[in-house]
MARVEXKE-728599 format. One record per residue: residue in one letter; x, y, z of N, C-alpha, C in turn. Coordinates in steps of 0.02 Angstrom, whole numbers, plus 50000, padded with zeros to 5 digits. Example, Ala and Ser with C-alpha at 12.3 -4.5 7.8 and 13.67 -1.06 7.14 Angstrom:
# residues 2
A506604971650390506154977550390506604983550390
S506424988850354506844994750357506455000250394
END
This chain:
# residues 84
X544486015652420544926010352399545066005752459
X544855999552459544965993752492545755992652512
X546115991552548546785988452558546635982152560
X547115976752521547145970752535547285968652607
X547025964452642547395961452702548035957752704
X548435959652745549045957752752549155952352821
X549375947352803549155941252863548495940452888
X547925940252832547345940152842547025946552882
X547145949052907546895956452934547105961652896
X546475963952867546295971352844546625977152904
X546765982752860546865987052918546355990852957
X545785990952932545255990852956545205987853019
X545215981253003545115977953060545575977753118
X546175978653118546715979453160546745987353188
X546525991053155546295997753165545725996853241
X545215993753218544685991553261545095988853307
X545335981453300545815979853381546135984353428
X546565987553392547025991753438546625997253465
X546175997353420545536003153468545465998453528
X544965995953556544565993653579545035989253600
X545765990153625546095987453689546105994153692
X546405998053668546556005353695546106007153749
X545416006153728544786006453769544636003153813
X544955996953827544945991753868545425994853930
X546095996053917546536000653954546476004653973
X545876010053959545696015453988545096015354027
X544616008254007544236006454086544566004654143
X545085999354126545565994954162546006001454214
X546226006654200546526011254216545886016254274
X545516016654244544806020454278544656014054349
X544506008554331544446004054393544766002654435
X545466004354422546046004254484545866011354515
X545846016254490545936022654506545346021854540
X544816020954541544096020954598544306015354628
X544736007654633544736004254667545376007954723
X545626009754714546326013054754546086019254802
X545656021454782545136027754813545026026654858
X544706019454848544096016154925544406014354972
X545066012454942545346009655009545886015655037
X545806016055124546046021955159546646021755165
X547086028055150547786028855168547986025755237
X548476023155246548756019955314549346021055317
X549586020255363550596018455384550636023355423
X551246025655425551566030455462551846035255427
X551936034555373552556036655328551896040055242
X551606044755229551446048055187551676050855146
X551786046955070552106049655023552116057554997
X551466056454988551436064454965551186063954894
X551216072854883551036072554804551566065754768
X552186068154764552666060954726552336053454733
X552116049854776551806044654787551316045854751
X550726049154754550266048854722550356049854633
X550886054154611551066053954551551336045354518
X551806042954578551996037354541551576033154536
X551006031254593550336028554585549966028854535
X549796032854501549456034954453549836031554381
X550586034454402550876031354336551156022454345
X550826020154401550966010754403550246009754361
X549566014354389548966011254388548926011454334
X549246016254264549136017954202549416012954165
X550146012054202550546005154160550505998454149
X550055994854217549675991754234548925988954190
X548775994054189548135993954163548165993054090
X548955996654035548905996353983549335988453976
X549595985954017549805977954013549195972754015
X548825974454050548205968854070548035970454012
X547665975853983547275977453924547315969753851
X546485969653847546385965253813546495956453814
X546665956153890546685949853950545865948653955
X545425950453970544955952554006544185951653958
X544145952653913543775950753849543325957053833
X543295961353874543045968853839543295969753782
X543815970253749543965972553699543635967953632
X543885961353654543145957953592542625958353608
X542355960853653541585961353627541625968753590
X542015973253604541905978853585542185977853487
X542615973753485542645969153428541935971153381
X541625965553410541195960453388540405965553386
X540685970553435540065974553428539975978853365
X540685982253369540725987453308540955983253245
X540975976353230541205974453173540735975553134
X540895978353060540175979553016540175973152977
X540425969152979540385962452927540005958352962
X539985960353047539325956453084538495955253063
END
């Protein structure tokens, strides 16, 4: 059984969007985390495990704000749309 679309989007299709930022956020999240890698600890002052925990949880929060800025997520759209 079909659902009517509601403000022109099927839930199908909004189903598909929120995927495929989700997915967008979880590259976006993966590329900080190898970009943050490369570059070498410095200062004087070494957080520790805690630093590295809250790090993790900026790069995650971060990454799920940018999400779908970036245009991965429409192609990933446009890839999996079956009406294509």
């Amino acid at each position: 059984m079909n659902t009517p679309p509601i403000g022109g989007v099927s839930p199908e299709r909004a189903a598909l969007r929120t995927s495929a930022v989700e997915f967008e956020g979880l590259f976006l999240e993966m590329l900080m985390k190898s970009m943050r890698a490369s570059v070498p600890e410095q200062g004087l002052i070494n957080g520790g495990r805690g630093e590295a925990v809250f790090r993790r949880m900026q790069d995650a929060e971060m990454a799920q704000r940018m999400a779908g800025r970036f245009g991965i997520a429409e192609m990933i759209e446009r890839a999996l749309d079956v009406r294509a």
